[in-house]
N, C-alpha and C positions, 0 to 999 in steps of 0.2 A: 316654060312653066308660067303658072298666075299666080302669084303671089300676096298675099295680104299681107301688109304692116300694121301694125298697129305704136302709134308716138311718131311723129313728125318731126323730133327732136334731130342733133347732130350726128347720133347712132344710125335713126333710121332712116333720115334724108342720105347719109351716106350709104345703106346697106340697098336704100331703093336704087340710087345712080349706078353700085357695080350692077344691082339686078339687069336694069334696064340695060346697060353696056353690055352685057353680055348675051343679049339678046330675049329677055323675060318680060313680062306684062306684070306692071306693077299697080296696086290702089294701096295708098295710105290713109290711114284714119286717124284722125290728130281735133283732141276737144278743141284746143289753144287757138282762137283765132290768129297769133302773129306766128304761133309755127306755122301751121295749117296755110297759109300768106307764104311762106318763104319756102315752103315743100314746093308750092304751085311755079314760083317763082324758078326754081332749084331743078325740079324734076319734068320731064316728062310725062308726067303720070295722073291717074285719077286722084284727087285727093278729096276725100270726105270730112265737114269738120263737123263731128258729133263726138261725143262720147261714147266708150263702146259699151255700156249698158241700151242706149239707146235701143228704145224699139226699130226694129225692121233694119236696122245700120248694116248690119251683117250681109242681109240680103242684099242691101242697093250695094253693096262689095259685091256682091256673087259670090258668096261662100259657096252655093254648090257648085262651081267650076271652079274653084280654087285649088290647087296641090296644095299648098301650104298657108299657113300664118305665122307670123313672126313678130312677137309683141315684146321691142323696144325701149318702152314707158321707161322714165328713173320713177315709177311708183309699180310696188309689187302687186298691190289691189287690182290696176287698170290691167297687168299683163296676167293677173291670176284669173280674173274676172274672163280677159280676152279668147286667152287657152280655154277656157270649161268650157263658154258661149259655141265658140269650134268644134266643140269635140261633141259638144250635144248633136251640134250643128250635121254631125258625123266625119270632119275634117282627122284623117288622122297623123298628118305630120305637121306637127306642133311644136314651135321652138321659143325660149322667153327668158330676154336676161332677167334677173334673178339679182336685185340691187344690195336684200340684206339675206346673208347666208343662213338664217335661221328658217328664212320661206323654202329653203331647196327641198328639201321633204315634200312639200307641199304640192310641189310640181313636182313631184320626182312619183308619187301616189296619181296623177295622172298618165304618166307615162308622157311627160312632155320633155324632149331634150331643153336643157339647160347652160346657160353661159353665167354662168356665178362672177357677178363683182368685175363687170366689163374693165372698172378705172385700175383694179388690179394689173389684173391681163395687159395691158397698156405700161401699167409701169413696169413690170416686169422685163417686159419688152425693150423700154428704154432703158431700164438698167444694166439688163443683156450687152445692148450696143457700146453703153459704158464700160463695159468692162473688158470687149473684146471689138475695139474701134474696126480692126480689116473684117470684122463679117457685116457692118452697116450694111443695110439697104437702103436705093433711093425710095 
């Protein structure tokens, strides 16, 4: 698969490395010039450092050979912004954490799969391991 991220952040420098491990073609798109530095550093991958409003960004990605977009941002705006851009784009698998629960509607009116409150999901997880030490994973 080709893959689009969109956040260079620690979510999606991580979601690009399983991509790529697993045999996928990743480009990341990260405004921040020091993530956008440590994606390149970090990844295999293309990495773009624009904003995704940016004219033409989408393109120099190759949105039309893309399967997907995967917009990681901790701001709702860049990953709400990311998903439409896509989906004009005619991208139709679309996925986008979702930081405050009040935007899920929002994406959910797109028809973009959603991951609500990543730092939840997480603690969850560790609380889990808390509570029942023999099912840790490494």
């Amino acid at each position: 698969m080709y893959i689009i991220i969109v956040g260079a952040g620690p979510l999606g420098v991580r979601l690009g490395q399983l991509a790529i491990d697993d045999g996928h073609n990743v480009v990341l798109i990260e405004e921040n010039e020091s993530r956008a530095r440590r994606g390149l550093t970090e990844l295999n991958a293309q990495i773009l450092r624009a904003d995704i409003d940016e004219e033409g960004i989408l393109e120099e990605a190759k949105i039309g050979r893309a399967d997907a977009l995967i917009a990681t941002s901790e701001d709702d705006r860049t990953n709400l912004m990311a998903v439409a851009l896509a989906k004009v784009a005619g991208l139709e698998r679309l996925i986008a954490v979702v930081n405050n629960p009040s935007n899920r509607e929002v994406f959910a009116r797109l028809e973009v799969a959603t991951l609500p409150d990543p730092h939840r999901v997480i603690a969850e997880r560790l609380f889990h391991f808390l509570q029942r030490p023999e099912t840790d994973e490494a």
